[in-house]
C-alpha positions as CSV (number, residue, x, y, z in Angstrom):
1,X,116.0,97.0,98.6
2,X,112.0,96.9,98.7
3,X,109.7,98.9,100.6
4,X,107.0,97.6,102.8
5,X,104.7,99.9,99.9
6,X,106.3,97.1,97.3
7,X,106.0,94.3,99.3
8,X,102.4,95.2,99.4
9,X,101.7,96.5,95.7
10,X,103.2,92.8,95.1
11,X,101.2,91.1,97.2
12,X,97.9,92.9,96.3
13,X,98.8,93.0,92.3
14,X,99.2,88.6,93.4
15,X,95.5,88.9,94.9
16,X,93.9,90.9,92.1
17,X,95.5,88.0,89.6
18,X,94.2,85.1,91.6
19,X,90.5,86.8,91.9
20,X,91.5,87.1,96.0
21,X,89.1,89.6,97.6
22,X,91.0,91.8,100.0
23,X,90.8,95.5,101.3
24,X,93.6,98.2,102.0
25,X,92.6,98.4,105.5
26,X,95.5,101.0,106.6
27,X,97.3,102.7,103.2
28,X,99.7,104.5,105.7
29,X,101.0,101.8,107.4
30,X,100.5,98.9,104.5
31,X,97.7,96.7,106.0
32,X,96.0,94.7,104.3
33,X,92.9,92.8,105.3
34,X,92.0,89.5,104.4
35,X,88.2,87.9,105.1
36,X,87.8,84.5,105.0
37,X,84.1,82.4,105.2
38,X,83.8,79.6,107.6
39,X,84.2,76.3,105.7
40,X,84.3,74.3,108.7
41,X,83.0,75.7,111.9
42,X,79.1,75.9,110.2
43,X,77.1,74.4,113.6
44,X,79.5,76.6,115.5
45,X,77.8,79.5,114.4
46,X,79.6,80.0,111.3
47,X,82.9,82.0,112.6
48,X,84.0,84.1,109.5
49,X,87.8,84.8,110.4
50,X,89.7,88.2,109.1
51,X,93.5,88.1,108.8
52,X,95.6,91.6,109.0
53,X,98.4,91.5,106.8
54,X,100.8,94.4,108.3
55,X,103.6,94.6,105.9
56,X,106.8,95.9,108.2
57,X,109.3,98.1,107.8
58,X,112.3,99.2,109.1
59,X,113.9,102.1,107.2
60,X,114.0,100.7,103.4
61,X,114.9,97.2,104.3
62,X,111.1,95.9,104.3
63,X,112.1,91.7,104.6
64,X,108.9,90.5,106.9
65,X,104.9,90.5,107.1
66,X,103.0,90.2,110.8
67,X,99.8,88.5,110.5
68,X,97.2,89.2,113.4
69,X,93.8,87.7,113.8
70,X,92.4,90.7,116.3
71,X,89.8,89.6,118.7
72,X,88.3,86.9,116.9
73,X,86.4,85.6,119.6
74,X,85.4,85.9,123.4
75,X,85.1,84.2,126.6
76,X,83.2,84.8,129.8
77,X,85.3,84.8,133.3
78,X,83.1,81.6,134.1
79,X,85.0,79.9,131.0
80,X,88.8,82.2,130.7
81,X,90.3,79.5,133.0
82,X,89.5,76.7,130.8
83,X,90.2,79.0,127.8
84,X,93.1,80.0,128.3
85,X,94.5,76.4,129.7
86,X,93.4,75.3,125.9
87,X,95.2,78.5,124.3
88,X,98.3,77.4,125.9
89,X,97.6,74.2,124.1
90,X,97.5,75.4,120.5
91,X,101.0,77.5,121.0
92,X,102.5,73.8,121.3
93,X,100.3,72.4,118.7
94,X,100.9,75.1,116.1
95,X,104.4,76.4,115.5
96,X,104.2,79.6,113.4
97,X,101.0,81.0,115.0
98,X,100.9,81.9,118.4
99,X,97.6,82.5,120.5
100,X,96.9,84.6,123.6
101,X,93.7,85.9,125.4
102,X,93.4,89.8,126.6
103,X,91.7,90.0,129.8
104,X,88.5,92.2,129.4
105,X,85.9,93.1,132.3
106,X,83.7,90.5,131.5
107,X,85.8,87.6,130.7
108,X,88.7,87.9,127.7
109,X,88.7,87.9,123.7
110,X,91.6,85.9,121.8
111,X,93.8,87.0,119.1
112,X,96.4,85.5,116.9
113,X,99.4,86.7,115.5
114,X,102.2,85.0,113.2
115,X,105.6,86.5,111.2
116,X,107.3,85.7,108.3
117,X,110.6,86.4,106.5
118,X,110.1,87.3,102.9
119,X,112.2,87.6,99.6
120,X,111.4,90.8,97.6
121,X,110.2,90.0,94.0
122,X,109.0,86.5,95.3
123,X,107.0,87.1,98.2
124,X,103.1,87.1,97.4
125,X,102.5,83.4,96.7
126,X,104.3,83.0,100.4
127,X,102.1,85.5,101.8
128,X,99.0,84.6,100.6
129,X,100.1,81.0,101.7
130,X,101.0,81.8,105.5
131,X,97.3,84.0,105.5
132,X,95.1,81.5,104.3
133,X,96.6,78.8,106.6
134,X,96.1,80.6,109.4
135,X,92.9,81.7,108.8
136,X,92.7,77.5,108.9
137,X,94.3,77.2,112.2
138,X,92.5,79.9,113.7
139,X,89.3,78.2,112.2
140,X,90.3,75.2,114.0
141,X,90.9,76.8,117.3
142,X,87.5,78.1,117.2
143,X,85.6,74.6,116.5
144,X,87.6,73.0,118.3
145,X,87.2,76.0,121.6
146,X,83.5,75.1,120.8
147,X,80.7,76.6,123.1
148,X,83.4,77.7,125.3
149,X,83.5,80.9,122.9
150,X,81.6,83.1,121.3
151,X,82.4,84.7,117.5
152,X,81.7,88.0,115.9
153,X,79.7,85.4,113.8
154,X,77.5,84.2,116.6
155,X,75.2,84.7,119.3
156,X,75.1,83.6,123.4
157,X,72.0,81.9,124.2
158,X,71.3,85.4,126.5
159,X,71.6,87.4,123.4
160,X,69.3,85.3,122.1
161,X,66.7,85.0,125.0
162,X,66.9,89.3,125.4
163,X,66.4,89.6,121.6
164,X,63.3,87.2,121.5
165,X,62.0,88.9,125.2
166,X,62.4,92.4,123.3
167,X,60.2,90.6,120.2
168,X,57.5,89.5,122.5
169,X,57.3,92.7,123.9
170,X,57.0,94.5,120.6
171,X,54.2,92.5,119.5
């Protein structure tokens, strides 16, 4: 039986091999964090995308990996509505990802999460598979969510207007 420790050893040992930057984001609890560039989403702001890989474990029988895109963007309240009809959208459009938005004071920020089954001994290639495609999807979501979000990435035309009004003042 493998360990969520050897499911991860494997799958970093697969990275390392294949030049794939990654970082140990949680050693304790075998997370893995993966950071992917925007390739697509460029006059959106260029949304980078980071993927948790969170091997699981349940005693020594460590068989599936949770994938979570945390908070990778945010909507206002004047937009959540239309957000959140559209995030009910992509969980029909995309099967192994599922997408939901967390309420916040000020309107909501989405997440991602997705599982997989893995064999022991022939898991990394799978792994890195199911991360980089939905790093893909979740790229997707955002162009296609457009102005109606905003990314880590990216600024709201107030953030702008406030940072050039503090420049104007400064000078």
């Amino acid at each position: 039986m493998a360990t969520a420790e050897d499911l991860r050893a494997e799958f970093t040992a697969y990275m390392r091999e294949n030049d794939v930057k990654y970082t140990i984001q949680d050693e304790a609890d075998n997370i893995v964090k993966l950071a992917f560039g925007a390739t697509k989403s460029k006059d959106n702001g260029g949304a980078r995308t980071e993927i948790l890989v969170d091997f699981d474990e349940e005693g020594d029988k460590a068989d599936s990996v949770h994938f979570v895109a945390w908070e990778f963007a945010s909507c206002t309240n004047a937009n959540f509505a239309e957000v959140l009809y559209k995030v009910n959208g992509y969980n029909r459009r995309y099967r192994w990802v599922k997408f939901w938005v967390k309420p916040t004071d000020d309107g909501g920020v989405l997440c991602a999460d997705g599982d997989a089954t893995v064999i022991p001994g022939m898991s990394a290639e799978e792994i890195t598979h199911f991360a980089f495609r939905m790093s893909d999807i979740v790229e997707d979501v955002i162009v296609d969510l457009g102005n109606l979000v905003i990314t880590g990435d990216s600024y709201s035309k107030e953030d702008i207007l406030a940072l050039l009004q503090l420049l104007s003042e400064r000078s």
